[in-house]
GURO-328641 format. One record per residue (C-alpha): residue number from 1; x, y negated, z. Coordinates in pm, 1 decimal, padded with zeros to 6 digits, m for minus. Layout:
<dolos>
DOLO  num         X         Y         Z
DOLO  NUM         X         Y         Z
...
</dolos>
This chain:
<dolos>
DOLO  num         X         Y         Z
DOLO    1   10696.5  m07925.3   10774.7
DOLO    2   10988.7  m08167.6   10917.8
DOLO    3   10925.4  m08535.0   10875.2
DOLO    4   11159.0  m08836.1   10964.4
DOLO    5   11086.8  m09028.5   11267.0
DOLO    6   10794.9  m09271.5   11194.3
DOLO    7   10975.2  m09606.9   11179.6
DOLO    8   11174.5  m09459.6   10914.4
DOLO    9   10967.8  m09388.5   10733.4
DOLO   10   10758.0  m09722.3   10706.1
DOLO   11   11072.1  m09894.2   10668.8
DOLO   12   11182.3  m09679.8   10354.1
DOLO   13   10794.5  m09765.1   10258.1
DOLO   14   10868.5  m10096.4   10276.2
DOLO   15   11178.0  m10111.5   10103.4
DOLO   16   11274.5  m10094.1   09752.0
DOLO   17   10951.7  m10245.2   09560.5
DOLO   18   10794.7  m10382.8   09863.8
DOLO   19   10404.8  m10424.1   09917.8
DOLO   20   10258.9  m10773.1   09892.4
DOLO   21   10046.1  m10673.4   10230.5
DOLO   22   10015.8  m10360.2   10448.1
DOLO   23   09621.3  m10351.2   10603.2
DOLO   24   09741.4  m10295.7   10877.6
DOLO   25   10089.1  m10211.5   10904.3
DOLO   26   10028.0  m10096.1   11272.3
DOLO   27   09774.4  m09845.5   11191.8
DOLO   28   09977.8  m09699.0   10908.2
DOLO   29   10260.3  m09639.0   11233.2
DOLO   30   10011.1  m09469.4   11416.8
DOLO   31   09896.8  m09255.0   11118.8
DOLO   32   10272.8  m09152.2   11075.6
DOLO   33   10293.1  m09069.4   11447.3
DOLO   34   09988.8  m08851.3   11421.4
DOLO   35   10106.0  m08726.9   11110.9
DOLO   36   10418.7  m08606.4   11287.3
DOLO   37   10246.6  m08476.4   11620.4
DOLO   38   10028.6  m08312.5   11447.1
DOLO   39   10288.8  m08187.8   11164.4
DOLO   40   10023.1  m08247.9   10843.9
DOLO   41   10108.6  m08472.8   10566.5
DOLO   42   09891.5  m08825.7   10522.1
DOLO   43   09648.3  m08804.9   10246.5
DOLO   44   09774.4  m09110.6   09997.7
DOLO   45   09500.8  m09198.8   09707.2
DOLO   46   09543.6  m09436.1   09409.5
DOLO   47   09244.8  m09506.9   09178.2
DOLO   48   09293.0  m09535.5   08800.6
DOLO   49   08985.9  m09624.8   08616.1
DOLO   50   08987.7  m09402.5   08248.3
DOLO   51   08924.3  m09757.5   08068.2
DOLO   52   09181.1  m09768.4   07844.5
DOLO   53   09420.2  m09496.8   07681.9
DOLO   54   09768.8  m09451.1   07882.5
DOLO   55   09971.3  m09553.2   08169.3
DOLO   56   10189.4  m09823.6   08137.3
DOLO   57   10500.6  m09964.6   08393.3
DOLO   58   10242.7  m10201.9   08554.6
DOLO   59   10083.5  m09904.3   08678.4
DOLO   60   10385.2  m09759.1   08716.4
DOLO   61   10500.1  m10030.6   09019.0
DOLO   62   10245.8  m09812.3   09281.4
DOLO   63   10325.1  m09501.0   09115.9
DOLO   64   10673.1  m09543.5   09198.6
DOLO   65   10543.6  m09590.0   09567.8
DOLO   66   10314.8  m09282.3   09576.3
DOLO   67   10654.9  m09115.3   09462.6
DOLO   68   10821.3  m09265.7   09781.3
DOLO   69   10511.4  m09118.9   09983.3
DOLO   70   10587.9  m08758.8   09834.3
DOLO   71   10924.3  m08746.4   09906.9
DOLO   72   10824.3  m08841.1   10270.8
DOLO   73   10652.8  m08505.7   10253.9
DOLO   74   10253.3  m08638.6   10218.8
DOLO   75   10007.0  m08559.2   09984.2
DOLO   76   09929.2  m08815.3   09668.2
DOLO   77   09588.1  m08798.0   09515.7
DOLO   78   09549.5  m08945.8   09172.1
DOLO   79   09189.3  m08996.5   09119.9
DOLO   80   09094.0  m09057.8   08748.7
DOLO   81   08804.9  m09277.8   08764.1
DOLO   82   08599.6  m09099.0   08487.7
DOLO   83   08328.2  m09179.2   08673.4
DOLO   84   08372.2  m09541.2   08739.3
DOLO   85   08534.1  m09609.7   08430.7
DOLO   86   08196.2  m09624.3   08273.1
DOLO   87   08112.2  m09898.4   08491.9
DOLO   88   08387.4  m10099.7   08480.8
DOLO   89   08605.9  m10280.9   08783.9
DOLO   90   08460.7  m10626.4   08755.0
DOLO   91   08779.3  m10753.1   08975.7
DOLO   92   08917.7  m11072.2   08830.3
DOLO   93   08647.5  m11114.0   08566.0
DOLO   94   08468.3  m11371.9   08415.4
DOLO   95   08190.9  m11171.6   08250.8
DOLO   96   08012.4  m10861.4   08262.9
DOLO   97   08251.1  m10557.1   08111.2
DOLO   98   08130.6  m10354.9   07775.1
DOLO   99   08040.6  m10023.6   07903.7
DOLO  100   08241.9  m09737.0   07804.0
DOLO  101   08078.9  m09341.7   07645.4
DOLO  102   08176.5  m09042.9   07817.8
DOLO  103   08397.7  m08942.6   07521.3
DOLO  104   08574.3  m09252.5   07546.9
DOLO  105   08662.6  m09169.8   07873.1
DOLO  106   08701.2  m08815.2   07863.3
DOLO  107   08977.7  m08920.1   07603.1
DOLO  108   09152.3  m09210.5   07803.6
DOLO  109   09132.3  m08949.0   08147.5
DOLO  110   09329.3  m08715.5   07963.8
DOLO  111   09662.3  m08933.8   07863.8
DOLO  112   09645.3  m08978.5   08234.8
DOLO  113   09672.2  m08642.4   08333.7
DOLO  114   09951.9  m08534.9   08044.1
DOLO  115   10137.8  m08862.3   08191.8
DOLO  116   10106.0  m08909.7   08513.7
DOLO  117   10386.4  m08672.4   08638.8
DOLO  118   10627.6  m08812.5   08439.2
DOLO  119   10654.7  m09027.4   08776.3
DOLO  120   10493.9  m08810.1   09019.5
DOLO  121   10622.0  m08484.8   09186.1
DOLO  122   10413.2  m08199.5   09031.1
DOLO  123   10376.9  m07982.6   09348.3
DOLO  124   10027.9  m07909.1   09433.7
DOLO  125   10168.6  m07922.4   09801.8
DOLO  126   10229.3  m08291.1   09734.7
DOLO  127   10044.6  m08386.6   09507.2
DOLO  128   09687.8  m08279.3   09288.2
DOLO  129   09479.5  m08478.8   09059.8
DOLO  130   09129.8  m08551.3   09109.2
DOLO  131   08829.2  m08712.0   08879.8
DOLO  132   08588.1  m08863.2   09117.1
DOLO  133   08299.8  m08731.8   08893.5
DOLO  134   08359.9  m08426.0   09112.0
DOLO  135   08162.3  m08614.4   09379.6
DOLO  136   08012.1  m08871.2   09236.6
DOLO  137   07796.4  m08646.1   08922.8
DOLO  138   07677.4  m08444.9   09216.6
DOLO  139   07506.3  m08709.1   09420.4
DOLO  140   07128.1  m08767.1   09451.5
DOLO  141   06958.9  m09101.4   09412.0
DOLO  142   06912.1  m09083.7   09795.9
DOLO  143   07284.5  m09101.2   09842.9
DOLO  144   07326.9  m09367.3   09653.9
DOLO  145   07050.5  m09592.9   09834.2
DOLO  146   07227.1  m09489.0   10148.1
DOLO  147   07565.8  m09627.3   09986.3
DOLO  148   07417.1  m09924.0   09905.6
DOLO  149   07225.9  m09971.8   10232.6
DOLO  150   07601.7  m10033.2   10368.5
DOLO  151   07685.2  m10363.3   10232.8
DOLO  152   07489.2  m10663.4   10182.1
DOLO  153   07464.9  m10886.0   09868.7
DOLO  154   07603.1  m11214.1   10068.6
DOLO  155   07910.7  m11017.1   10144.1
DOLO  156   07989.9  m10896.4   09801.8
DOLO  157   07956.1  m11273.5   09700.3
DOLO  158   08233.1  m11350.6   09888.5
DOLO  159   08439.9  m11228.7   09609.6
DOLO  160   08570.3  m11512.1   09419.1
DOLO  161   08550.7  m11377.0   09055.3
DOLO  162   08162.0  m11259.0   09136.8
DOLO  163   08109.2  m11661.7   09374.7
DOLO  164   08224.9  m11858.4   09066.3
DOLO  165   08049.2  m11652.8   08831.3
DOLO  166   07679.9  m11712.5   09012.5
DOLO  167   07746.9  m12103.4   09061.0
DOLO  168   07777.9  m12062.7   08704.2
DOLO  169   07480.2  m11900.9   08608.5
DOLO  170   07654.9  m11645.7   08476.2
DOLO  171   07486.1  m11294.1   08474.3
DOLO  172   07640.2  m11028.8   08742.6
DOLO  173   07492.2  m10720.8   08643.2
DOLO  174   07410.7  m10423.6   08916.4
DOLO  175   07637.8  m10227.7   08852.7
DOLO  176   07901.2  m10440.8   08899.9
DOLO  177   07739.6  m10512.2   09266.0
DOLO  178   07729.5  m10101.6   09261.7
DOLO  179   08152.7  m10033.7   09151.4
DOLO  180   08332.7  m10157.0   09453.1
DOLO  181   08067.4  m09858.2   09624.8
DOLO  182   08120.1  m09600.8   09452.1
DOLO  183   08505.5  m09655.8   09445.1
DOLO  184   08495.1  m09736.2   09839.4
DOLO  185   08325.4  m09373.5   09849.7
DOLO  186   08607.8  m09193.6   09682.4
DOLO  187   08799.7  m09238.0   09997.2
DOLO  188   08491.6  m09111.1   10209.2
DOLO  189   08508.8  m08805.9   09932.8
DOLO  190   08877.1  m08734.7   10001.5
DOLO  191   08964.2  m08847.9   10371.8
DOLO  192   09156.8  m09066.9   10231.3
DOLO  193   09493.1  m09197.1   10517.3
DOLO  194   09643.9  m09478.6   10299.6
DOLO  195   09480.8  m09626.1   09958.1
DOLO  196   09759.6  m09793.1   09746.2
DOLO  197   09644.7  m10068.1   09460.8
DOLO  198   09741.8  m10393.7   09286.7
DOLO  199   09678.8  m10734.0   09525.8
DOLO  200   09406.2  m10800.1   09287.3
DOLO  201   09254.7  m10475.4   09463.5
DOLO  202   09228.4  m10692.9   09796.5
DOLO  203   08841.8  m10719.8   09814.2
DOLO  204   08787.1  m10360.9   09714.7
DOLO  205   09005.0  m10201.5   09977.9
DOLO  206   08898.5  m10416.7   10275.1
DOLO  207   08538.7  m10316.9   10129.9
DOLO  208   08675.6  m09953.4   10133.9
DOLO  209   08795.6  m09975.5   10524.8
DOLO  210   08453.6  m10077.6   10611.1
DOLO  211   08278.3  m09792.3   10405.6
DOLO  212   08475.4  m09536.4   10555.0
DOLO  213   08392.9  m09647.2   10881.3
DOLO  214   08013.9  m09688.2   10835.5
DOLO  215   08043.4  m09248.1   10762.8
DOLO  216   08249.7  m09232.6   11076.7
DOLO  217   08593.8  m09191.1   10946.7
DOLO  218   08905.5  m09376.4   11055.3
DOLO  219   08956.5  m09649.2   10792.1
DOLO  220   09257.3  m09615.6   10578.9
DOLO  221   09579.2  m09802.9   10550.7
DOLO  222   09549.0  m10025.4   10223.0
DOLO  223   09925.0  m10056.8   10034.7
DOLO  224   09910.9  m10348.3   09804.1
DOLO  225   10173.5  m10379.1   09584.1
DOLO  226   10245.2  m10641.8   09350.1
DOLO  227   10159.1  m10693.0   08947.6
DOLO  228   10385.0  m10743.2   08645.8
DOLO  229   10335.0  m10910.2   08410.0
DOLO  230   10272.9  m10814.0   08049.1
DOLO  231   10547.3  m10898.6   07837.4
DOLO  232   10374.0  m11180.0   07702.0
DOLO  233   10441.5  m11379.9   08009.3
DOLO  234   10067.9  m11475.2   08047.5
DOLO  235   09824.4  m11245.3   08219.1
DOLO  236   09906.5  m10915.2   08397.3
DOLO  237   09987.0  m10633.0   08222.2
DOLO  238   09678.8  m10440.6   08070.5
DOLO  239   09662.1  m10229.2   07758.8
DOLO  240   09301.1  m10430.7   07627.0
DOLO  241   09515.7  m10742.5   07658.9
DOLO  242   09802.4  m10570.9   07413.6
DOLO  243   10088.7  m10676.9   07639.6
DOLO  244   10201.2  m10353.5   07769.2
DOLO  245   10473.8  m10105.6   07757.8
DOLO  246   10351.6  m09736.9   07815.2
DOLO  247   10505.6  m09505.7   07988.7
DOLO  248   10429.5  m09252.0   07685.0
DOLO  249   10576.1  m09481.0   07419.6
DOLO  250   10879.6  m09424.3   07198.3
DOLO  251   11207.9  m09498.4   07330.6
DOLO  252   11267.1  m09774.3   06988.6
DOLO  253   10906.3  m09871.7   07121.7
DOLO  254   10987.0  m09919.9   07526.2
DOLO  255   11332.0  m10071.4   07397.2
DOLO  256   11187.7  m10340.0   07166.0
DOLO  257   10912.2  m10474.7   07389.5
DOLO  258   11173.4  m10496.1   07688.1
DOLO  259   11354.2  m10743.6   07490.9
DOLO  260   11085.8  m10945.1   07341.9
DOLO  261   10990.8  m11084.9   07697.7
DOLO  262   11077.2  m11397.2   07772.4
DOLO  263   11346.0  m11505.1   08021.1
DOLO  264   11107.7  m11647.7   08267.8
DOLO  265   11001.5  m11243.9   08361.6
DOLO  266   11400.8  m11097.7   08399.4
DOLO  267   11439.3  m11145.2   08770.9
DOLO  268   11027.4  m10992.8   08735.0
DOLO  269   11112.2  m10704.1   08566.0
DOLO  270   11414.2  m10623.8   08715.0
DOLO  271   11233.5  m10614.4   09068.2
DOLO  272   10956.5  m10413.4   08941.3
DOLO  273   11029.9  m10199.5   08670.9
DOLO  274   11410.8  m10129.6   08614.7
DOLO  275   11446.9  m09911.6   08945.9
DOLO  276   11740.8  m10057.1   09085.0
DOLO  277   11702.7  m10141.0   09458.7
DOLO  278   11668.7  m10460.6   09607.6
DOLO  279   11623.2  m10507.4   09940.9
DOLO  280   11443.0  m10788.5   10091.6
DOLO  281   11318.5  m10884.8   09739.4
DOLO  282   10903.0  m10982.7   09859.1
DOLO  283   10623.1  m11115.0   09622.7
DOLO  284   10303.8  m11309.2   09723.1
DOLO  285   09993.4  m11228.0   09573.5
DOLO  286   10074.8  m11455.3   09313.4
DOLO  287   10408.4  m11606.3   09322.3
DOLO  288   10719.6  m11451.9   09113.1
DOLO  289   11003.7  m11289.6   09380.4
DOLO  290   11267.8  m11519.5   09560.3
DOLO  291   11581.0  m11586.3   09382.7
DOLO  292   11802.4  m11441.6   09638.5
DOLO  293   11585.1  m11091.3   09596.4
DOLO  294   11844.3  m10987.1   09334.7
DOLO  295   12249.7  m10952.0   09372.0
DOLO  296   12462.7  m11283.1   09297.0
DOLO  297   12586.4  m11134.3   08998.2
DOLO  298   12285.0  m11006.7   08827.2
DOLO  299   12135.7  m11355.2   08918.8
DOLO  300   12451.3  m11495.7   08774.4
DOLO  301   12385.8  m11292.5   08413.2
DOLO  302   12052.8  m11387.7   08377.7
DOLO  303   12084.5  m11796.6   08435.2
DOLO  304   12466.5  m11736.1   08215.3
DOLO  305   12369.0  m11499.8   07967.1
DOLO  306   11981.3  m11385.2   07948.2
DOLO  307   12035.1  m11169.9   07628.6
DOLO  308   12254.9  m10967.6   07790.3
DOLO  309   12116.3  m10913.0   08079.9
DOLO  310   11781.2  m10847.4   07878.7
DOLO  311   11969.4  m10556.8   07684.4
DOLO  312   12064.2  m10396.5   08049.1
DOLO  313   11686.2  m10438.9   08138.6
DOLO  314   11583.1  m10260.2   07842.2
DOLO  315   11856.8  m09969.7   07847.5
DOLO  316   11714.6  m09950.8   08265.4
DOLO  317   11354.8  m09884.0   08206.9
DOLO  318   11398.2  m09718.1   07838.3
DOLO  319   11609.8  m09462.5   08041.5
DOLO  320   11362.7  m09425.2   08358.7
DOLO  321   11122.8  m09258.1   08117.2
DOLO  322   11319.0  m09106.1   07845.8
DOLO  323   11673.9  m09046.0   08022.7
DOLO  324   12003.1  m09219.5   07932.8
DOLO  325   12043.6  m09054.7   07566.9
DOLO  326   11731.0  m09183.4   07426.3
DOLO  327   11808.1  m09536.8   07579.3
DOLO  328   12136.7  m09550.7   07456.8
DOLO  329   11984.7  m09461.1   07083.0
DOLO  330   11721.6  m09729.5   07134.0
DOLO  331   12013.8  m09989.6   07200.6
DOLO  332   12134.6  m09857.4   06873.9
DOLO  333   11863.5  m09864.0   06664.0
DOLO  334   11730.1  m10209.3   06794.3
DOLO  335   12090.6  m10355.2   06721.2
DOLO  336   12064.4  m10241.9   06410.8
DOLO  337   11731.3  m10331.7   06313.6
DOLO  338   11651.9  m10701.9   06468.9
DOLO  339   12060.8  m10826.1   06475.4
DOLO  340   12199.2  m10622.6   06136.2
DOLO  341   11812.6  m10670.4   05956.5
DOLO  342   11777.2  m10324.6   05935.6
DOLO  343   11509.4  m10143.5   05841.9
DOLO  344   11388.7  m09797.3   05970.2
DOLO  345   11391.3  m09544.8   05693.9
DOLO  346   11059.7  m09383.6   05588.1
DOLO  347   11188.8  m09071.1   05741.0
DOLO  348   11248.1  m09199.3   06112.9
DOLO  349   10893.8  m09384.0   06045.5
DOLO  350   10725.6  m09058.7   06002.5
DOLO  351   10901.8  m08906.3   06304.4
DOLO  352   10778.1  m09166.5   06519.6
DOLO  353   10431.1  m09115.1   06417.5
DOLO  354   10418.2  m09499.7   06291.3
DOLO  355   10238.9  m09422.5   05941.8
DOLO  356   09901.6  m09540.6   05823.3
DOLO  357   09785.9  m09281.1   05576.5
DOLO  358   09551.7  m09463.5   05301.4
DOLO  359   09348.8  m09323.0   05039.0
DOLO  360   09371.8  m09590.6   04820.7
DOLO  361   09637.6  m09646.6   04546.0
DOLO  362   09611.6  m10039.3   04695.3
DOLO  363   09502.3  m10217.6   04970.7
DOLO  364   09472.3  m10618.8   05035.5
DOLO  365   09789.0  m10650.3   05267.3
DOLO  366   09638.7  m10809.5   05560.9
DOLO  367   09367.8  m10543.8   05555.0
DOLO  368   09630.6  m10270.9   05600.2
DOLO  369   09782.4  m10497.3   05882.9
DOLO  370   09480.7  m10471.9   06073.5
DOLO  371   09395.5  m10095.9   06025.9
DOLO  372   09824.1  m10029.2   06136.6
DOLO  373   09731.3  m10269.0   06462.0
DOLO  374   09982.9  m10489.9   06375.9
DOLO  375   09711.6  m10839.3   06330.5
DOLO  376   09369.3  m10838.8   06517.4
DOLO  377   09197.5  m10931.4   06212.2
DOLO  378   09238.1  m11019.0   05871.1
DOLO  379   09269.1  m11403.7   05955.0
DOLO  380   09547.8  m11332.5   06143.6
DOLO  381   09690.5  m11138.7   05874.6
DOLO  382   09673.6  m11423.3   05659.6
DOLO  383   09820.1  m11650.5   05912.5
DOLO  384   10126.9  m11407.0   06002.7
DOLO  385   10178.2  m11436.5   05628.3
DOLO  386   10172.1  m11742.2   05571.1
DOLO  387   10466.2  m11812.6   05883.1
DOLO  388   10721.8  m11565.3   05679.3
DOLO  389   10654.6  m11306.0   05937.5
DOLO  390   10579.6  m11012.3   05688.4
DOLO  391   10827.6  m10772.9   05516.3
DOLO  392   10719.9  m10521.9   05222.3
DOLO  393   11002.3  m10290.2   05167.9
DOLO  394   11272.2  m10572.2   05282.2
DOLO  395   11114.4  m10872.1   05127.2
DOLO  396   10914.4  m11131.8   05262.5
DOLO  397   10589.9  m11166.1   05168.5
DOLO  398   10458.9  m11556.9   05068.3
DOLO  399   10065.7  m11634.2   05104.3
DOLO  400   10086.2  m11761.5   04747.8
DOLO  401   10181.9  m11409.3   04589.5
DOLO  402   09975.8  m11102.1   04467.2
DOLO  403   09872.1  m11001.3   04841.7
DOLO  404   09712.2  m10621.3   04676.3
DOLO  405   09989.1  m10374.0   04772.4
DOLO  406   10067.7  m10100.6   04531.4
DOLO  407   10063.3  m09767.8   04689.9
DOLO  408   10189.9  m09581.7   04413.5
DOLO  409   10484.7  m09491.6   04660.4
DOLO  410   10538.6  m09519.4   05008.5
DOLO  411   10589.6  m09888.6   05136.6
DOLO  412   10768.6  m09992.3   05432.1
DOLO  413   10572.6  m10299.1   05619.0
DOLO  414   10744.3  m10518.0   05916.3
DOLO  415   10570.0  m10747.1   06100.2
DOLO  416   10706.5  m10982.9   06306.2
DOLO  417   11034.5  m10849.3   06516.2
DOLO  418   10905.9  m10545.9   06686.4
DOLO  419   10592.1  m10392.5   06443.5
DOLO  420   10722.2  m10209.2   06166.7
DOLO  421   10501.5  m09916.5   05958.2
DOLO  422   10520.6  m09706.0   05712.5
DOLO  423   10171.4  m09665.7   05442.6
DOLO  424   10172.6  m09342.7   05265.5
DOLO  425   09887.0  m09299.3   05030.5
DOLO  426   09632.5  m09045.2   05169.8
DOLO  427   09717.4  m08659.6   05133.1
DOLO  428   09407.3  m08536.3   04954.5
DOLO  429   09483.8  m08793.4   04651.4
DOLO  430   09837.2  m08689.8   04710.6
DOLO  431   09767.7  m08368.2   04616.5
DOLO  432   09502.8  m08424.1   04326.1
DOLO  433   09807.8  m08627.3   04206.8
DOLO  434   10033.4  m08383.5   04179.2
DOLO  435   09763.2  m08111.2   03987.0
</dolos>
């Protein structure tokens, strides 16, 4: 195997989406050197806990970078934490996470796996994916006392989210203590070179260096890169938090979120998610990227005209994961639905897979909103309503009308500017219907 000279390589690495930190950037030199004398790829690990369904372009950000790593000619390891999922990263929390079944995340592990290598190169040469059950299901009590026998309790206080959470009285549970373990032992399990995660991940993979060095391996190189966003401008982007944009969605679906984001996030986005290149563009851990990280006359568009610039945004990342037809179609269809008032028909409703099949011949409208996702409960149904946010078949639905929705036929139900399903009563009544 033929690899390019070791400097490079880091400084492809570090361009493009750069990391917020390198621990340490001159051990990750010397691991390319070695990697080179002794012509054998790095081993490059990312952890993604299997605690909610689907990737999404925040995640995307480092798998971009593992990409980078591939091309370099090492070897990416996606562990699917199946196994820590049910315990739950307690990074950046300010209580004690619901634990998850196994089905639920046998069921989130495997959108993972069909998506994943929509980014990643699947070679098995450069690349495998791993569920760190594999080690962690096979592991005696003992082990785990002698895990735990490597860290002390003042030490993990020195996390902030778990420090303000005891002055508080707040309960920390065990397990939580236990997480940032077992995940520092998946890198123990794999021999693990470089570890890339999110500069929230900070604590974890300093924890993870010193793991790997109490079971007398070299530590590895942690990559943090930075977060986006979710596109409602306010925490990062998370799929429990309902501000994401999966990887997996629709084109229309990618398309529409792109542009509901505000302009604060273009230069953001951009940076992080369109995959243009910008070199020199650098994030803190949690400041937005410098202004002069983009070109003068991208910079120009979004201060002049931030629609615009918003549409190429959209058309950038709608294409990254569906390819330039599909974007182009999104345009299209977004044009025509949110500038023209368009609605979708009930045909390219089905084809989406945005139905809500009901076995009743009605339904109390904001009930149906909250079984199509589209309100978090009937309250904010009611309140949706009441702002002139809801279309039935075209017309706008007022609080002060019959709010029981005849499902005689099939009815066509917008919600706001993005969220728009189709109700189709259920198929067994369907068919006793038409006997």
């Amino acid at each position: 195997m033929s690899f390019l000279p070791p400097q490079e390589q880091l400084e492809i690495l570090q361009g493009s989406v750069a990391p917020v930190d390198i621990i340490e950037e001159a051990e990750l030199l010397h691991k390319l050197e070695r990697s080179q004398a002794e012509n054998r790829p790095l081993i490059v690990k990312q952890g993604f806990d299997a605690s909610a369904p689907d990737l999404h372009i925040g995640h995307a950000v480092s798998l971009w970078k593992l990409r980078t790593f591939q091309e370099l000619g090492h070897k990416v390891v996606f562990v699917i934490g199946d196994f820590t999922g049910m315990v739950g990263d307690p990074s950046g929390k300010s209580k004690t996470r619901p634990r998850l079944t196994l089905e639920e995340v046998a069921a989130y592990a495997q959108t993972y796996r069909e998506q994943v290598f929509k980014i990643l190169l699947d070679d098995p040469a450069r690349g495998e994916i791993r569920c760190n059950s594999e080690w962690h299901a096979q592991r005696t009590v003992y082990d785990l006392l002698d895990l735990c026998s490597k860290h002390t309790v003042r030490r993990m206080l020195d996390r902030d989210d778990f420090w303000q959470r005891f002055q508080a009285e707040q309960p920390i549970s065990m397990l939580e203590f236990i997480y940032p373990l077992l995940q520092a032992y998946d890198s123990v399990a794999l021999h693990a070179d470089v570890e890339l995660g999110g500069s929230d991940q900070r604590f974890n993979l300093l924890l993870v260096r010193q793991i790997q060095r109490a079971y007398r391996q070299p530590p590895e190189v942690a990559f943090l890169m930075p977060l986006l966003h979710g596109v409602d401008g306010a925490e990062k982007m998370s799929k429990s938090l309902d501000n994401a944009v999966g990887i997996a969605d629709t084109p229309d679906d990618i398309y529409g979120k792109v542009m509901s984001i505000s302009d604060d996030l273009l230069q953001e986005y951009f940076i992080l998610a369109s995959g243009l290149e910008f070199p020199g563009a650098r994030f803190s851990a949690a400041d937005p990227p410098q202004s002069a990280a983009v070109s003068d006359d991208l910079l120009s568009t979004i201060k002049s005209d931030p629609y615009q610039a918003k549409q190429h945004l959209a058309r950038l990342i709608t294409a990254r994961y569906h390819g330039e037809t599909a974007a182009q179609r999104a345009g299209e269809v977004f044009k025509a639905r949110f500038q023209q008032r368009e609605l979708p028909s009930a045909d390219e409703l089905r084809a989406q897979g945005n139905v809500l099949i009901y076995d009743k011949s009605s339904e109390w409208l904001p009930r149906l909103m909250v079984a199509a996702q589209s309100a978090v409960s009937n309250s904010e149904g009611m309140r949706l309503i009441k702002s002139g946010a809801v279309y039935v078949d075209g017309k706008r639905i007022t609080a002060d009308g019959n709010l029981d929705l005849e499902l005689t036929k099939p009815r066509i139900v917008k919600v706001g500017k993005l969220k728009v399903f189709l109700v189709e009563v259920g198929r067994e009544k369907r068919r006793k219907e038409e006997n």
